[in-house]
Biopython code that builds the backbone (N, CA, C, O; Angstrom):
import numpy as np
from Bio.PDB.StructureBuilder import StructureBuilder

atoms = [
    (1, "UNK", "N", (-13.910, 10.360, 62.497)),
    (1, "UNK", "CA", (-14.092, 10.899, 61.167)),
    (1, "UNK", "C", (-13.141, 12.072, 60.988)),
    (1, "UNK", "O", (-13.222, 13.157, 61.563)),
    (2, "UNK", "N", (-12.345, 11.737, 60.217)),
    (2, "UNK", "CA", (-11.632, 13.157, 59.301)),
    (2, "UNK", "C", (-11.990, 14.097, 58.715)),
    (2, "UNK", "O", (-13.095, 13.943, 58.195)),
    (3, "UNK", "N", (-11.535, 15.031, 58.562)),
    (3, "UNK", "CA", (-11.757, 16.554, 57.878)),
    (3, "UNK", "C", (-12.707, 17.965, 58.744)),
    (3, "UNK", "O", (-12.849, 18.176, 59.949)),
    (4, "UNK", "N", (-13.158, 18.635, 57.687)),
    (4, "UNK", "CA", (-13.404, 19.778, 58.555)),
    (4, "UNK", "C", (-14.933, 19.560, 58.086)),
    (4, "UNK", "O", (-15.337, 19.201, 56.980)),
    (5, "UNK", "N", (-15.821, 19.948, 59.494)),
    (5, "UNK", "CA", (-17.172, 19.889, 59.138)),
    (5, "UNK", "C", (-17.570, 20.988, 58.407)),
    (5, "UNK", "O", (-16.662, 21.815, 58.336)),
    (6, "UNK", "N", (-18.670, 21.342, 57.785)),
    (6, "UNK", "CA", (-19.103, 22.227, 57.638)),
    (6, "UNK", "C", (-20.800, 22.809, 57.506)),
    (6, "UNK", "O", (-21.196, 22.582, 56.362)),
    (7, "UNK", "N", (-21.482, 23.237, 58.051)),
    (7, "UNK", "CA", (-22.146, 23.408, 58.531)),
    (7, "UNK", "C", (-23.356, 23.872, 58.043)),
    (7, "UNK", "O", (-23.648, 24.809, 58.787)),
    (8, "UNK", "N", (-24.632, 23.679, 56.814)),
    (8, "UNK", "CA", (-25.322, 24.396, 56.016)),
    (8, "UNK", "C", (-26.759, 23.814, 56.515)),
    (8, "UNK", "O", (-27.046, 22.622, 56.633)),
    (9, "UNK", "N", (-27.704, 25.089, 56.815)),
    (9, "UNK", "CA", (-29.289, 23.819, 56.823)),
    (9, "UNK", "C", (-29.500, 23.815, 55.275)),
    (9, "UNK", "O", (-28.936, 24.612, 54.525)),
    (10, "UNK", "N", (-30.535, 22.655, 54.791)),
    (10, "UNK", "CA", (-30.718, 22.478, 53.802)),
    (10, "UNK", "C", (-32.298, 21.772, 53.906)),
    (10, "UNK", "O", (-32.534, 20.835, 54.669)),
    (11, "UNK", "N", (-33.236, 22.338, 53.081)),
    (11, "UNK", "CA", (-34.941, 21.817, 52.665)),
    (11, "UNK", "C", (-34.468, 20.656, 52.511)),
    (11, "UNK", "O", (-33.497, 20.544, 51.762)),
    (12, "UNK", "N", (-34.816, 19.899, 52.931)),
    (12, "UNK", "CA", (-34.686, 18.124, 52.635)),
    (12, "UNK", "C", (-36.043, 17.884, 52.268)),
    (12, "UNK", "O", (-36.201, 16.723, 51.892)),
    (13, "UNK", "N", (-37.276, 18.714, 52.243)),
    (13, "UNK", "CA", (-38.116, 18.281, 50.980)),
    (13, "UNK", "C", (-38.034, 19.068, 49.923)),
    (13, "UNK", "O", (-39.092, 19.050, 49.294)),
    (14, "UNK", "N", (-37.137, 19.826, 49.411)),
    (14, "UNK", "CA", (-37.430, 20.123, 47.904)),
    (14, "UNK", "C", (-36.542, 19.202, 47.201)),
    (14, "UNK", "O", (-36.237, 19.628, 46.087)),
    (15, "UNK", "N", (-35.769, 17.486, 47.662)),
    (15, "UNK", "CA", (-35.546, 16.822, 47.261)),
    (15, "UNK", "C", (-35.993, 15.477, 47.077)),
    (15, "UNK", "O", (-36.741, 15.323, 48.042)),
    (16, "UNK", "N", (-35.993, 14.555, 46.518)),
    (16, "UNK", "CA", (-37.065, 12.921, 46.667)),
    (16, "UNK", "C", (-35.887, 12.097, 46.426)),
    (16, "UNK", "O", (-36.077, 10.880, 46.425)),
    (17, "UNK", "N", (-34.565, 12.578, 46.198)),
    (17, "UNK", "CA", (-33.745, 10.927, 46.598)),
    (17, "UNK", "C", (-32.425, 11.702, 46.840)),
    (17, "UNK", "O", (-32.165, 12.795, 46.336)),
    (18, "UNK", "N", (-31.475, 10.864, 47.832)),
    (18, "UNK", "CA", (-30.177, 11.128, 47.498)),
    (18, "UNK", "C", (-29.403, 11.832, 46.393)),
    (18, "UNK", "O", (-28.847, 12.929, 46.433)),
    (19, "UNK", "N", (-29.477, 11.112, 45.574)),
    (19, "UNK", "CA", (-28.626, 11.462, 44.766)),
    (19, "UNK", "C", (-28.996, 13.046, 44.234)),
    (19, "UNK", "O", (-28.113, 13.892, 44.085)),
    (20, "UNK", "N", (-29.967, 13.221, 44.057)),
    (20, "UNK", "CA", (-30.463, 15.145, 44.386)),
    (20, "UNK", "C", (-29.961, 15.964, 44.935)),
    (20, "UNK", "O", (-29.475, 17.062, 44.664)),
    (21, "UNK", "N", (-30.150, 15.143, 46.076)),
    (21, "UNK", "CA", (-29.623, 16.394, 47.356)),
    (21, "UNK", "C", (-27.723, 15.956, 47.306)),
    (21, "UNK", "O", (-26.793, 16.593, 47.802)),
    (22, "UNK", "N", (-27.708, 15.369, 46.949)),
    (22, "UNK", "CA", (-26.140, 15.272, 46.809)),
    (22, "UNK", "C", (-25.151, 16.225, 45.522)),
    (22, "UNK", "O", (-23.990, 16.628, 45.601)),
    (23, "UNK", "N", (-26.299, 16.374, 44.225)),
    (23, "UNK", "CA", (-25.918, 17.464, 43.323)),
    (23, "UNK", "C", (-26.634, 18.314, 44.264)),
    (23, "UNK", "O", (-25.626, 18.920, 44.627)),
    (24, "UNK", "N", (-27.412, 18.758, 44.838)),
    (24, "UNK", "CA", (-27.371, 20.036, 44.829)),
    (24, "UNK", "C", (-26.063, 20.917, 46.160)),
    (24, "UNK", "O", (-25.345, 21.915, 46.088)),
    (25, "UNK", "N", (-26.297, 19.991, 47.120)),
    (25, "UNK", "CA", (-24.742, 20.305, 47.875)),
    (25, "UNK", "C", (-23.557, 20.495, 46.927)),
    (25, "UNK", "O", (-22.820, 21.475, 47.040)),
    (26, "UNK", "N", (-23.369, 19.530, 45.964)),
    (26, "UNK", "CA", (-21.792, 19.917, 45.223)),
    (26, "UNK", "C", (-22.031, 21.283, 44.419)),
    (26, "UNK", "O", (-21.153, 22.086, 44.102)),
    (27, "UNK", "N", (-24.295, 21.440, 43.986)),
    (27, "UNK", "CA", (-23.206, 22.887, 43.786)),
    (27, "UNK", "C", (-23.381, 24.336, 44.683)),
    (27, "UNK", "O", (-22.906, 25.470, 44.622)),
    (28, "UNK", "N", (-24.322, 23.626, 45.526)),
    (28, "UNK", "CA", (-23.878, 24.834, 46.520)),
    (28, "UNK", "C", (-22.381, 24.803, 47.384)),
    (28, "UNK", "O", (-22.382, 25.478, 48.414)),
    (29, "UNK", "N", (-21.223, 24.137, 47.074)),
    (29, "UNK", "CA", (-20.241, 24.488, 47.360)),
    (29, "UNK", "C", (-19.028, 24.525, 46.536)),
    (29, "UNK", "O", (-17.869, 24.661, 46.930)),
    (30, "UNK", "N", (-19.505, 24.372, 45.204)),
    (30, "UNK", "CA", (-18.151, 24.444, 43.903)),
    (30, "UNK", "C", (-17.812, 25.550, 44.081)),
    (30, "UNK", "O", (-16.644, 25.468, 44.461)),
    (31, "UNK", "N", (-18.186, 26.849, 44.035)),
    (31, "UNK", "CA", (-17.441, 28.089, 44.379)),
    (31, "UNK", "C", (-16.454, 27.785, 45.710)),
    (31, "UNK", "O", (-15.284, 27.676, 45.343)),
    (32, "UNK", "N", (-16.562, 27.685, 46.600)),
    (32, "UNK", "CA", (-15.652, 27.343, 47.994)),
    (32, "UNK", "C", (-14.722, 26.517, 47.684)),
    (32, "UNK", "O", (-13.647, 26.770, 48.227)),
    (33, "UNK", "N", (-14.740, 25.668, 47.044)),
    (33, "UNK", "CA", (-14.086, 24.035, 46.482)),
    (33, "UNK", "C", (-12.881, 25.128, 45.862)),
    (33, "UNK", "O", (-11.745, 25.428, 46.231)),
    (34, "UNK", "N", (-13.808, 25.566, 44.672)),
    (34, "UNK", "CA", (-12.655, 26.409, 43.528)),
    (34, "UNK", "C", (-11.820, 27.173, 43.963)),
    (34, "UNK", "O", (-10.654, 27.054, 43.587)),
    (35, "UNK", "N", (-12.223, 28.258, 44.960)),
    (35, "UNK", "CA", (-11.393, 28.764, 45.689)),
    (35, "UNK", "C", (-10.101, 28.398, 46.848)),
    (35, "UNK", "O", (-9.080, 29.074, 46.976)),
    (36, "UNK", "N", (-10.417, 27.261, 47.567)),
    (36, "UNK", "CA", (-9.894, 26.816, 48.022)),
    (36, "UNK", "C", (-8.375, 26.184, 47.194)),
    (36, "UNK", "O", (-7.239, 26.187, 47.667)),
    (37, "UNK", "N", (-8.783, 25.712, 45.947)),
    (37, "UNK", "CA", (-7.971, 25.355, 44.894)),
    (37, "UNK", "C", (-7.083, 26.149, 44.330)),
    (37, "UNK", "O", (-5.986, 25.776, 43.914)),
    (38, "UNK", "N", (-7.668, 27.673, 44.278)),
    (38, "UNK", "CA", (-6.535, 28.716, 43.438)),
    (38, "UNK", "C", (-5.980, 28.721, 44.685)),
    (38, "UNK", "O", (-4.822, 28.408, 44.407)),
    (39, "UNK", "N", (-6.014, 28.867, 45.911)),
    (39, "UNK", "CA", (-4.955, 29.492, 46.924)),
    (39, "UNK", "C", (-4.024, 28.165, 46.710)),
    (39, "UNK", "O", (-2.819, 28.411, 46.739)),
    (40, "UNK", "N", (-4.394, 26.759, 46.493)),
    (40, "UNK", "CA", (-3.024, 26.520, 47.430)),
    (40, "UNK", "C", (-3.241, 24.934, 46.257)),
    (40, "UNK", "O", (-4.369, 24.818, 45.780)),
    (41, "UNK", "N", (-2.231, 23.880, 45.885)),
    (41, "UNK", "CA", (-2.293, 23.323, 44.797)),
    (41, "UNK", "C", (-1.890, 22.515, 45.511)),
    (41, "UNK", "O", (-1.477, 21.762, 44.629)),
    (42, "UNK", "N", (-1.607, 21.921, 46.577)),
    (42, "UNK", "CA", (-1.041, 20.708, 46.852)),
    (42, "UNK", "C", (-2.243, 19.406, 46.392)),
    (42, "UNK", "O", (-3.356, 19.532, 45.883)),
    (43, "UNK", "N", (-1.485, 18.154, 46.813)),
    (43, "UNK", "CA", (-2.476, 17.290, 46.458)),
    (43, "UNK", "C", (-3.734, 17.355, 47.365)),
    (43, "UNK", "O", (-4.609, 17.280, 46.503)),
    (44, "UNK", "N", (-4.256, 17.427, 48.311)),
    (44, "UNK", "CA", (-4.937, 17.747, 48.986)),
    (44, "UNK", "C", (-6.237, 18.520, 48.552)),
    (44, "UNK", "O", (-7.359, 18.014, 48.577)),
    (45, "UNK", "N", (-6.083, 19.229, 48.331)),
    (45, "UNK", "CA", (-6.630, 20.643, 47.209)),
    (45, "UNK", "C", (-7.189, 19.826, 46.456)),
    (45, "UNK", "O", (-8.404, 19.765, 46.645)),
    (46, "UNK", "N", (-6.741, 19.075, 45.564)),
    (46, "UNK", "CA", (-6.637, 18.050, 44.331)),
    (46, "UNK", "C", (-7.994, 17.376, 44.666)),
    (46, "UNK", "O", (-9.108, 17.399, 44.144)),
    (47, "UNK", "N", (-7.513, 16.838, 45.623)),
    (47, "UNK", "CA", (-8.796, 15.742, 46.079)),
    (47, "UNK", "C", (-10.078, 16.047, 46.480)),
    (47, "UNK", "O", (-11.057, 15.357, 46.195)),
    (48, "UNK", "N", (-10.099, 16.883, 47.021)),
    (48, "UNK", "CA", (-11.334, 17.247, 47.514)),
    (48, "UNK", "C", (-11.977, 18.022, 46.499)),
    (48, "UNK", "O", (-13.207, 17.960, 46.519)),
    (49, "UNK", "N", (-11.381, 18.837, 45.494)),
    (49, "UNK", "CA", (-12.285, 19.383, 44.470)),
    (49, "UNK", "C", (-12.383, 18.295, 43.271)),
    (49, "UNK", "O", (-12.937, 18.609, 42.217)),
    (50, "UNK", "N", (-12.038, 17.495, 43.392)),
    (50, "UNK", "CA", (-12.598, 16.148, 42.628)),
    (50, "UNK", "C", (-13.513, 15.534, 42.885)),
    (50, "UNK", "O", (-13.782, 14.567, 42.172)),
    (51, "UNK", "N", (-14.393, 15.890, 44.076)),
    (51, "UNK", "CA", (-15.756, 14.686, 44.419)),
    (51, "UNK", "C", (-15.525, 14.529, 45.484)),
    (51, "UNK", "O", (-16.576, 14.561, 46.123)),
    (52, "UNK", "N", (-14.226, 14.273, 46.434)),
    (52, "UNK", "CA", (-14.244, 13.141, 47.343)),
    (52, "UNK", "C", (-14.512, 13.400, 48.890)),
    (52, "UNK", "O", (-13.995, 13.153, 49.980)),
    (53, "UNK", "N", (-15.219, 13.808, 48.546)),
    (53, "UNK", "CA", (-15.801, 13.830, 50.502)),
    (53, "UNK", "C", (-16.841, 13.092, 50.682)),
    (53, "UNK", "O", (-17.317, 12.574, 49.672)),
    (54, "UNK", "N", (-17.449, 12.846, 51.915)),
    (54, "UNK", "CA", (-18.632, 11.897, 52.565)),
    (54, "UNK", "C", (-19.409, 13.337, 53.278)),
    (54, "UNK", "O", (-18.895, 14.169, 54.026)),
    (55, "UNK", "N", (-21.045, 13.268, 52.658)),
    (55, "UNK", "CA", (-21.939, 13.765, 53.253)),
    (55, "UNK", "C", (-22.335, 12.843, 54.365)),
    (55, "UNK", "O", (-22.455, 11.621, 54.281)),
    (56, "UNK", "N", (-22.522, 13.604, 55.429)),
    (56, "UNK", "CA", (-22.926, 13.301, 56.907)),
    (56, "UNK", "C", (-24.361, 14.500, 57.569)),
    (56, "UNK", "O", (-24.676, 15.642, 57.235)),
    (57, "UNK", "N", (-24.799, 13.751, 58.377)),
    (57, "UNK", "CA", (-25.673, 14.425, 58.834)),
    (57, "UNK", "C", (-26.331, 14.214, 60.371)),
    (57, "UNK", "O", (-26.841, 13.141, 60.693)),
    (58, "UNK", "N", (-26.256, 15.388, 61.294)),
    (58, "UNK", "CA", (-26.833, 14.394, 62.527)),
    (58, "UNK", "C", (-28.398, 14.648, 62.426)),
    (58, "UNK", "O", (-29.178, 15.431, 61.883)),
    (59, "UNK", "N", (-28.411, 13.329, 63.419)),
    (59, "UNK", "CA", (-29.930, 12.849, 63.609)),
    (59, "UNK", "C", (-30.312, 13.880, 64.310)),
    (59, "UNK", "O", (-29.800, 14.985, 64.129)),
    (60, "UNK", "N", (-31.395, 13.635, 65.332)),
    (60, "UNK", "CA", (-32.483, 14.633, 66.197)),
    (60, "UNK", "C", (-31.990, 14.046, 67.793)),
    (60, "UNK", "O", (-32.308, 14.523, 68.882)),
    (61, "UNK", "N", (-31.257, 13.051, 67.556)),
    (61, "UNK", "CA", (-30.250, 12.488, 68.857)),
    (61, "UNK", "C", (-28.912, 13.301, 69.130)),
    (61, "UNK", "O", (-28.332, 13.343, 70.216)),
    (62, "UNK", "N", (-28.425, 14.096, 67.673)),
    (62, "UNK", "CA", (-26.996, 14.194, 67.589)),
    (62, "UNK", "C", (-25.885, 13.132, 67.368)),
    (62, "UNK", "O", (-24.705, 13.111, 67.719)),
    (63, "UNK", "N", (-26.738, 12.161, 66.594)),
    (63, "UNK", "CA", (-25.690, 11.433, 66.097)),
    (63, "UNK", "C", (-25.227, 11.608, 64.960)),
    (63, "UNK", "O", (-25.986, 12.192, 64.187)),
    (64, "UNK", "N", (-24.025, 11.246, 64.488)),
    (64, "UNK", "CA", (-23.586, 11.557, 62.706)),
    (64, "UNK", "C", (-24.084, 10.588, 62.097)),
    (64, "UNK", "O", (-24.435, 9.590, 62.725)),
    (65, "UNK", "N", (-24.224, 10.681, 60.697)),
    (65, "UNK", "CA", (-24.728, 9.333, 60.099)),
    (65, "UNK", "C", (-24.526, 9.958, 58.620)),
    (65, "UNK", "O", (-24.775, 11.097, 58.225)),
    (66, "UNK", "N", (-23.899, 8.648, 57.811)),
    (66, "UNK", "CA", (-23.597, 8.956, 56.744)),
    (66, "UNK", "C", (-24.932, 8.949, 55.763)),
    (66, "UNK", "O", (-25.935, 8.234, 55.769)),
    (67, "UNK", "N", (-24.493, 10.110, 54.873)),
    (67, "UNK", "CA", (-26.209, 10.081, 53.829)),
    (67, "UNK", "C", (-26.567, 9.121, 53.280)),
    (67, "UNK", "O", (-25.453, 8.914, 52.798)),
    (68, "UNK", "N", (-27.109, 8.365, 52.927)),
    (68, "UNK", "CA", (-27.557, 6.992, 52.443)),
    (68, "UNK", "C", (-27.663, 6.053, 53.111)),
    (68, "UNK", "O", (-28.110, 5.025, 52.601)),
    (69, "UNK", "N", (-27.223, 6.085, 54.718)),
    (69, "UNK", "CA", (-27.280, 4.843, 55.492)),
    (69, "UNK", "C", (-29.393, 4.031, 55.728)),
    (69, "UNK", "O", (-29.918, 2.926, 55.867)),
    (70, "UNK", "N", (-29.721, 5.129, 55.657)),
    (70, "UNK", "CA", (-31.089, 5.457, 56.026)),
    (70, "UNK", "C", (-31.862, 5.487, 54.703)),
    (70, "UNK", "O", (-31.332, 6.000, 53.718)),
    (71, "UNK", "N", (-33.126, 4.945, 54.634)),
    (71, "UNK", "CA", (-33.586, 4.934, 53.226)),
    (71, "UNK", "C", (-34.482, 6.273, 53.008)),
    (71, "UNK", "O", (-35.313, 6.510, 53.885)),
    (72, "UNK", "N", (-34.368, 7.252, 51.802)),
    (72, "UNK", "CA", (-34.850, 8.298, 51.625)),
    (72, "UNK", "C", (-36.428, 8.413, 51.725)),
    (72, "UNK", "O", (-37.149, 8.049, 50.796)),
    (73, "UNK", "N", (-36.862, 8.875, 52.761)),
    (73, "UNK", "CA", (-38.301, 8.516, 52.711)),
    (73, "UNK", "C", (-39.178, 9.338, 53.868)),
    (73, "UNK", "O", (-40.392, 9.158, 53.966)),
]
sb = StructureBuilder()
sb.init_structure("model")
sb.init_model(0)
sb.init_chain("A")
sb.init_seg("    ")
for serial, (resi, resn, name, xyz) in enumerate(atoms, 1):
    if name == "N":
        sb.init_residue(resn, " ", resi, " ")
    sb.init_atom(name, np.array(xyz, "f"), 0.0, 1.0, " ", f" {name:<3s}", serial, name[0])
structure = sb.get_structure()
């Protein structure tokens, strides 16, 4: 897997589906995103403050696993 991890705990019950907890990560990190963007404009920059990353998460094994692989429950 590519890119840089980054590292936040997050209540996974003050959410009831994916797609929740997925707005609420984008906006606990649009400030960081934005910033990241005024320093430096390449395409790169571009992309990632457009949406495009993959939420991941490890298990209680330490495995990664992408968010949605698993049914919210």
């Amino acid at each position: 897997m590519e890119g840089v991890p980054i590292g936040r705990k997050v209540d996974l019950k003050a959410f009831d589906s994916y797609e929740k907890l997925s707005y609420a990560i984008d906006a606990l990190f649009r400030g960081l995103l934005a910033a990241q963007r005024d320093q430096t404009e390449d395409d790169h920059s571009k992309t990632v403050t457009n949406g495009e990353y993959t939420l991941v998460y490890e298990d209680n094994e330490g495995d990664r696993m992408l968010v949605g692989d698993v049914p919210w429950k």
